[in-house]
C-alpha positions in Angstrom: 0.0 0.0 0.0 1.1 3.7 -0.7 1.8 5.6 2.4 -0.7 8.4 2.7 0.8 11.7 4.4 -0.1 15.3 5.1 1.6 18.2 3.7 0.0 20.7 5.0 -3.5 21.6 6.5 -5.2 25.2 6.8 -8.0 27.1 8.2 -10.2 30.0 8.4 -10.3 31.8 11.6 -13.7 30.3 13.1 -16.0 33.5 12.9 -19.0 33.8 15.7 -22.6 33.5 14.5 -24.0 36.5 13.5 -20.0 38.3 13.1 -17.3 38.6 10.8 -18.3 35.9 8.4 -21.8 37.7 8.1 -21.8 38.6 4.4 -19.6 35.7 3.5 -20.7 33.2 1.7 -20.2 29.8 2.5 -18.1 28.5 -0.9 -16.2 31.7 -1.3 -15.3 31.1 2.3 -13.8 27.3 1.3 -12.4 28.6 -2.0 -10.0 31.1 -0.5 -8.9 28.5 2.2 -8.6 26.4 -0.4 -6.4 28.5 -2.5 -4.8 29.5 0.7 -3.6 25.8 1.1 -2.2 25.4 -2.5 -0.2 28.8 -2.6 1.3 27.7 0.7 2.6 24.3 0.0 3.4 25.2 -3.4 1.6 22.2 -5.1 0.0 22.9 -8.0 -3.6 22.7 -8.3 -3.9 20.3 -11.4 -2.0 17.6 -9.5 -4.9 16.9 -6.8 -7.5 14.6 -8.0 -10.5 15.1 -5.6 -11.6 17.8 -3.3 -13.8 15.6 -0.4 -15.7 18.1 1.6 -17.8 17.7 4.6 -20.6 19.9 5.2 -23.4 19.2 7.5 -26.1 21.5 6.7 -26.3 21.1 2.9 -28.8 23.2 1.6 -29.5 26.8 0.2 -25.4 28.2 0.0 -24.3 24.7 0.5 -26.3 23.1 -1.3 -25.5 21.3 -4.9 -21.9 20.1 -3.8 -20.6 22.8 -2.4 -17.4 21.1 -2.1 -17.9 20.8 -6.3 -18.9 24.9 -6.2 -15.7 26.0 -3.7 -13.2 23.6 -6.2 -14.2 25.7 -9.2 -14.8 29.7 -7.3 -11.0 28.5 -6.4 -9.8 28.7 -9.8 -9.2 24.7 -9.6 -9.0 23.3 -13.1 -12.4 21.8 -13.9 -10.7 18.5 -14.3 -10.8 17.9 -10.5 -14.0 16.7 -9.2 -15.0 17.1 -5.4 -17.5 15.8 -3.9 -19.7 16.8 -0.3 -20.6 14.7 2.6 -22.2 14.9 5.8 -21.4 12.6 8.9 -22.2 15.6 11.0 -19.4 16.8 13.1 -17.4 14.2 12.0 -17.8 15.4 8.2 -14.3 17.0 7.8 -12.6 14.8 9.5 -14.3 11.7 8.0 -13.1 13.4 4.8 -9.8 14.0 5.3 -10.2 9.5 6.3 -11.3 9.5 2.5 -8.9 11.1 0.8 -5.7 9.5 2.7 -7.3 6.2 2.1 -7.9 7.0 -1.4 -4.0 7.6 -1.3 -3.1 4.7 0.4 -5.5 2.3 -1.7 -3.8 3.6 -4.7 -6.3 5.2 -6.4 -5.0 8.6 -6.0 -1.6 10.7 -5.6 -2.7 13.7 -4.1 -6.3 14.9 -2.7 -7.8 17.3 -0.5 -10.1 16.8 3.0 -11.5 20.1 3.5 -15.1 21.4 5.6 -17.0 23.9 5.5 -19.8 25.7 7.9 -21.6 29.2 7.3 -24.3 28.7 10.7 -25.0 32.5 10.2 -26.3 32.3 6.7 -27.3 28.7 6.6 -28.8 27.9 10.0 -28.4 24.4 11.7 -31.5 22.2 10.9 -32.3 24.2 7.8 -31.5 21.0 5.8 -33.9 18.7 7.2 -37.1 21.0 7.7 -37.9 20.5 11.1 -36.1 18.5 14.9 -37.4 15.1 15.7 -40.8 15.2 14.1 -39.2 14.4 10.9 -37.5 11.1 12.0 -39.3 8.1 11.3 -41.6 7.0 13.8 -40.3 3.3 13.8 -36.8 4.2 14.9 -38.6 6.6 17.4 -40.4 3.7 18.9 -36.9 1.9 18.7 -34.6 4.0 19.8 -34.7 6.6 22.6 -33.5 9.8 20.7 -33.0 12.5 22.3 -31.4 16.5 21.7 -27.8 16.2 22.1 -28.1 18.8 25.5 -30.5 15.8 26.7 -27.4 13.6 26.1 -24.8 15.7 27.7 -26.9 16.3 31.1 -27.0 12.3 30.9 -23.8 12.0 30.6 -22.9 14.5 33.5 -25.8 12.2 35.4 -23.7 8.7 35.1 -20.3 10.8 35.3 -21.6 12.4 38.5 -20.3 15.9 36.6 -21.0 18.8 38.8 -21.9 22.3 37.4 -18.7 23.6 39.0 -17.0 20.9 36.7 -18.3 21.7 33.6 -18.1 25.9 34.1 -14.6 25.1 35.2 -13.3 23.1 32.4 -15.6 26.2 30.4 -13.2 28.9 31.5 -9.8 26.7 31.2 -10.3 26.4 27.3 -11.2 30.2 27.3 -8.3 31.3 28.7 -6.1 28.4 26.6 -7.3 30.1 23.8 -7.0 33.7 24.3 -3.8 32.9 25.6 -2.7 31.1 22.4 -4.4 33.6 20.4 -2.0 36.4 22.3 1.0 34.2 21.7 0.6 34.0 17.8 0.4 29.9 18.3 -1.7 29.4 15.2 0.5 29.2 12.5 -2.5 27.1 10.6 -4.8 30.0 10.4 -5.0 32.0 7.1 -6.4 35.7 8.2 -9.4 36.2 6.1 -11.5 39.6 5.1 -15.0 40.2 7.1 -16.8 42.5 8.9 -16.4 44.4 11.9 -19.8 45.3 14.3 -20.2 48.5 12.7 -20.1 46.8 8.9 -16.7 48.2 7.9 -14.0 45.5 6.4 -11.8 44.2 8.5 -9.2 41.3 8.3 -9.6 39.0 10.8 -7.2 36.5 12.1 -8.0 35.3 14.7 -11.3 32.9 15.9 -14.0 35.2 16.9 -15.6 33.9 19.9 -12.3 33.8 22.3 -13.3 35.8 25.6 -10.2 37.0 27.0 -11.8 37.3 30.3 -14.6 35.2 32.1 -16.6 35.4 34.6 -17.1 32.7 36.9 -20.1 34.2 38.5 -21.7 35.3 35.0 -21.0 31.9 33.8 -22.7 30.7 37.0 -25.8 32.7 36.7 -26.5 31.1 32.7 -29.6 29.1 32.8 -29.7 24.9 32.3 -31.2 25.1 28.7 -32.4 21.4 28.5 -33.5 20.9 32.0 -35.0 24.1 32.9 -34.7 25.6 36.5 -31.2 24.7 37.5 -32.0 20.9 37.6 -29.5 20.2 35.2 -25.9 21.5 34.2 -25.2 22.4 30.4 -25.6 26.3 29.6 -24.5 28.1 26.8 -21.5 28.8 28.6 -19.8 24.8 29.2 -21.3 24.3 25.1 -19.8 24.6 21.7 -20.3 27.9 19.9 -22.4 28.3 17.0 -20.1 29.3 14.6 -19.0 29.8 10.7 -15.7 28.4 9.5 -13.7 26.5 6.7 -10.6 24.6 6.6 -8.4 22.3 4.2 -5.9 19.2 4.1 -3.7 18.3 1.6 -3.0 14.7 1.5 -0.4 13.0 -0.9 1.6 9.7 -1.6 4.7 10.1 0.3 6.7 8.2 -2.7 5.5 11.6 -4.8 5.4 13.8 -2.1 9.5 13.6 -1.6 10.1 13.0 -5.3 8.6 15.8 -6.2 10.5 18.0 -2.9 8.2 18.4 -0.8 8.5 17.4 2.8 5.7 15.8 4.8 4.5 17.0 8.1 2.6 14.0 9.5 1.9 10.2 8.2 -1.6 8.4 9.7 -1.1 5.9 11.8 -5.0 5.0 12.8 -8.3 6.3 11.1 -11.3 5.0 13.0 -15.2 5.7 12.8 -17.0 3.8 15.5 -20.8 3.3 16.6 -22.1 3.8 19.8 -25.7 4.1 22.1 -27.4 6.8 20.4 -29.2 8.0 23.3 -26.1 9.1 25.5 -24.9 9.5 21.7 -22.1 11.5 22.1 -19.6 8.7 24.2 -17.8 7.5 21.2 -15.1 9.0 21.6 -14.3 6.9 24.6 -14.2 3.1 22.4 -13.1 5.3 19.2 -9.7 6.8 21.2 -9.4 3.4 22.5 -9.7 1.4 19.0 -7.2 4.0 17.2 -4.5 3.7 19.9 -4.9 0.0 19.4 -4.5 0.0 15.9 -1.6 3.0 16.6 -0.2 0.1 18.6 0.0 3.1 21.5 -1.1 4.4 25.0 -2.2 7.6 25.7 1.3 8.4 27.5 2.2 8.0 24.3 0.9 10.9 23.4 1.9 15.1 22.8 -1.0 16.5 21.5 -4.9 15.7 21.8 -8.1 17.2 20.3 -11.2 15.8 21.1 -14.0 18.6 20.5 -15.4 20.3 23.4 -19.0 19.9 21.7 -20.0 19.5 25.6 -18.1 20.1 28.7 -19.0 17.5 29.8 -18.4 15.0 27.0 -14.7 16.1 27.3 -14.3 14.8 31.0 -16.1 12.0 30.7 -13.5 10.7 28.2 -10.8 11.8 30.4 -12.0 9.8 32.7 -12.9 6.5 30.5 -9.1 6.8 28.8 -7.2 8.2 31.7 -6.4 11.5 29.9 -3.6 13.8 30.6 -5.7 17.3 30.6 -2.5 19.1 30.4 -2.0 17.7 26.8 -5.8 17.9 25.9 -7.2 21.1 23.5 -4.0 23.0 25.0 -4.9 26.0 23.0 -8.7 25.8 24.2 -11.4 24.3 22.1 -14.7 24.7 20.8 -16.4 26.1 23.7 -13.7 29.2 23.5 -13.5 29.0 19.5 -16.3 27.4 18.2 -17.6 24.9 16.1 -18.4 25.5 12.7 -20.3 21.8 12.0 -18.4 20.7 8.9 -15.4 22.6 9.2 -14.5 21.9 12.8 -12.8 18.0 11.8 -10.0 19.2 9.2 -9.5 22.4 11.5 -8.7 20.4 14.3 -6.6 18.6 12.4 -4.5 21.8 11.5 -4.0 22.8 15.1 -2.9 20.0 15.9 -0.2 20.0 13.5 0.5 23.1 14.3 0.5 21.7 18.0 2.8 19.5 17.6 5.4 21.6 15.6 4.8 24.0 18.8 5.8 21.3 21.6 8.1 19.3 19.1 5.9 16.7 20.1 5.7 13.4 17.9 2.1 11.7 18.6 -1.4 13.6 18.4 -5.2 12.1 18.7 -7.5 13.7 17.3 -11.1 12.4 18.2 -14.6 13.8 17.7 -18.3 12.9 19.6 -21.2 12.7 16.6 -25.1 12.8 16.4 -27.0 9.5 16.4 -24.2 8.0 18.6 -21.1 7.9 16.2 -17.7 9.2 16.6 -14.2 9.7 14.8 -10.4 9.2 15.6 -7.3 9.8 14.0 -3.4 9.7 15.4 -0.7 10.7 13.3 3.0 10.7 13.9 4.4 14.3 12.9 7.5 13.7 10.5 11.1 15.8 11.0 11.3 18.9 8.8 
């Protein structure tokens, strides 16, 4: 098999609903990351042979491939085909598992796993018309499904997760981030054009929904959203934001990669998607860490950078606990409560931090792993490569 490595993976800075990304539309937003990618690597654009997207909401401005649309607003040759899919959070990531494997199988030399998420123009749910009352009524009488809140207040329930736990963990990944932010740590973020508050261009570059300061007591007075009158422990505060976002990874056949002088950053070592109980729904990440560091043939001492995405405070300690985690070396730059989560793009832009992670700490080993809807879940470690 052909060794599938990364040469280099990008994003947008994540843009809060409602802010920079406003007036932005959803493709151009992926075609200038995308462009972004292939001026910074050098590779030229006729050499990659698919563009495989994720993009959970996939209607209206991302709607009719938009991974198809961004390719050719890029300036792509028409030659190279992309195509859009949606395993919900999991989408980018799942799609930068395609295209390696795609490498590896031999099918390709060189392709692209990139996301994409406008919430702000193309709203969350828009795709499917409606919540619940549009699932089909056998698999409601089979299956217990609930709102994904519902499952993180259960899984705070069988974790015995305290409010103070979750707002805690809440204001650790805002200050992470801010404090990376101040640092310049992001070397994977390409500054993009928006709008300021008032409507007048700006360029931002760095993700919009960092709070440099929180309050404890603010962020103790937000009310329990899905159990109502303090009975319960998820706010808005200890939650992913609602966000708008893009991101890109270029993927190649390491025989060609080095033939052709350019130097890999990272080679996979595990790609897992995993199933789990779709009522607690979002605790696969606990068997889908474990399954890649078994295929990895690793532990997680092993490891020098983690991501796992903070869809739900508690979600993230939960795992820790399940896989014995090293918090210290978990979303060390925040995560997705501090910088959001921009559905589709979050996977591939996780992925990019935590290159840029690793190159940070010099570290060798990073895990990447992501909770899903319906009661899925991704993983991927990869060893970074010397430079």
């Amino acid at each position: 098999m052909a060794e599938a490595v990364i040469l280099d993976a990008v994003r947008a800075p994540f843009g809060r609903r409602g802010g920079a990304y406003r007036e932005t539309r959803p493709d151009s937003l992926l075609a200038a990351v995308l462009q972004g990618l292939m001026a910074r690597t050098g590779v030229p654009s006729e050499a990659v042979e698919d563009v495989v997207t994720g993009c959970v909401t996939q209607v209206s401005e991302q709607g009719a491939n938009v991974g198809r649309l961004a390719t050719l607003l890029a300036g792509f040759p028409v030659r190279v085909p992309a195509v859009t899919l949606d395993r919900m959070c999991g989408s980018s990531q799942q799609a930068v598992h395609f295209a390696s494997q795609a490498i590896a199988a031999g099918d390709m030399t060189v392709a692209i796993g990139a996301g994409v998420e406008n919430m702000t123009r193309v709203p969350m749910f828009s795709s499917i018309g409606g919540g619940f009352e549009t699932l089909n009524p056998e698999l409601l009488a089979a299956y217990e499904l609930v709102h994904q809140g519902e499952s993180a207040e259960r899984i705070a329930d069988r974790w015995g997760l305290t409010r103070d736990d979750v707002d805690g963990y809440a204001a650790e990944s805002h200050r992470r981030a801010h404090a990376a932010a101040e640092a310049g740590c992001h070397s994977e973020i390409l500054p993009q054009p928006g709008l300021d508050a008032e409507g007048r261009p700006v360029t931002l570059a760095r993700d919009e929904g960092i709070r440099p300061v929180v309050s404890r007591e603010k962020m103790a007075a937000l009310p329990t959203i899905f159990r109502p009158g303090g009975n319960g422990v998820v706010t808005a505060g200890n939650a992913s934001q609602i966000s708008d976002g893009a991101s890109a990874v270029l993927v190649a056949d390491r025989e060609w990669a080095e033939a052709e002088g350019y130097r890999p950053r990272a080679r996979f070592l595990a790609r897992v998607a995993v199933g789990d109980d779709p009522t607690l729904q979002l605790t696969g990440v606990i068997p889908a860490t474990r399954l890649a560091l078994e295929r990895a043939g690793l532990t997680m001492a092993d490891l020098d950078w983690i991501e796992i995405n903070e869809a739900f405070a508690t979600v993230v300690l939960a795992w820790a606990r399940e896989v014995q985690a090293d918090l210290e070396k978990v979303n060390p730059w925040g995560g997705a409560i501090a910088h959001g989560h921009p559905l589709g793009a979050t996977g591939a832009g996780l992925m990019a931090k935590m290159l840029a992670g690793l190159d940070a700490v010099d570290g060798q080993f990073g895990l990447q792993t992501m909770c899903i809807g319906h009661g899925m879940a991704t993983a991927t470690i990869v060893e970074r490569l010397p430079r």
